[in-house]
N, C-alpha and C positions, 0 to 999 in steps of 0.2 A: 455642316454645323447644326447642330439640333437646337430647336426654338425652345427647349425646356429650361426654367429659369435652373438656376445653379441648385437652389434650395431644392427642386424637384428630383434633379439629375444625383445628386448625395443623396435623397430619402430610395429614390430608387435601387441604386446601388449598394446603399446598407439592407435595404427589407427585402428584396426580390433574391431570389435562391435560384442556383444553375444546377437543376438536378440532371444524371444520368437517364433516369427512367420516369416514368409519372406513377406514383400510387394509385393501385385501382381505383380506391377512394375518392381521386382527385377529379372535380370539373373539370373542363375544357372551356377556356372562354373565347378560344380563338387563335387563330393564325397571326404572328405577326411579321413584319418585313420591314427591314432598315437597309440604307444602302450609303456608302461614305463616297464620292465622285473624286478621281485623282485628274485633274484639268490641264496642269502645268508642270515642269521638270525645276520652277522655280519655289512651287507647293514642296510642303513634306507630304508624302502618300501617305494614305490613311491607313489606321492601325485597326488589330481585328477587336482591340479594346475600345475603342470608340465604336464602333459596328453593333458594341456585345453592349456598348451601357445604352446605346439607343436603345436596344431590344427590349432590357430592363425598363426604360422609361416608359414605355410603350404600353408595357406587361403593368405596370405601375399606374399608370390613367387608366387601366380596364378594371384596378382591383383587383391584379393577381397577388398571387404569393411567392409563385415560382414561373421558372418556363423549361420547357425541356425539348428536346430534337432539336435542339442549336445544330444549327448548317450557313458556317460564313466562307462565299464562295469568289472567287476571283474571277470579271466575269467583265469581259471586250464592253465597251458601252460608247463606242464611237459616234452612235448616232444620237445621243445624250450630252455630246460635246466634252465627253470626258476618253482621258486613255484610254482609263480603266477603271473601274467599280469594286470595292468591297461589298460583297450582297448578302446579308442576312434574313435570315428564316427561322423562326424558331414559335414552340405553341404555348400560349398563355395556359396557366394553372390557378385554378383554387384550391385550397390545401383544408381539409377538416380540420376544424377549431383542433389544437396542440398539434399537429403535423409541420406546422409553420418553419 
C-alpha cells in the first residue's frame, strides 16, 4: 500500500510520463525502486499498475517529469514474509522546459 495521499498518487499519474528512451537533454535525478508484497492466497496479488504508479509517485517527490528503464520484475521474497514480490526499478527524469 503506498503512504501517498490519493491527491498525490493522481497528480503523479497525470504529470509523470513513461518514456521509452531518455532525451539527451534529460537530467537524471536518480534510481528509483517500489516493490508490491503478495503475503496471503486470501490477498489479490499485486498488479504491475500499482508497482508502475508507486514509481511515478516516487519520480513525482523528486520533481521529475518522466522516468524511463521501467523494469517490473517477479521476484521469490520468502524471507520478506511474502510469496512473492512485484519489484520495480526504473530512473527518475527531468525533462527541458517544453519536453514535458
Amino acid at each position: 500500500m503506498s503512504y501517498a495521499s490519493l491527491g498525490d498518487q493522481r497528480a503523479a499519474s497525470q504529470t509523470i510520463n513513461v518514456l521509452d528512451t531518455a532525451p539527451s537533454t534529460a537530467q537524471v535525478l536518480g534510481m528509483l525502486d517500489a516493490g508490491r508484497c503478495h503475503r496471503s492466497f486470501v490477498e489479490t496479488a499485486p498488479a504491475e499498475q500499482a508497482v508502475l504508479l508507486d514509481l511515478k509517485t516516487a519520480a513525482y517527490a523528486l520533481g521529475a517529469d518522466a522516468i524511463t528503464d521501467v523494469k517490473i520484475e517477479k521476484q521469490s521474497a520468502l524471507t520478506k514474509n511474502c510469496w512473492y514480490m512485484l519489484d520495480g526499478k526504473a530512473k527518475a527524469l527531468r525533462l527541458p522546459a517544453g519536453q514535458e
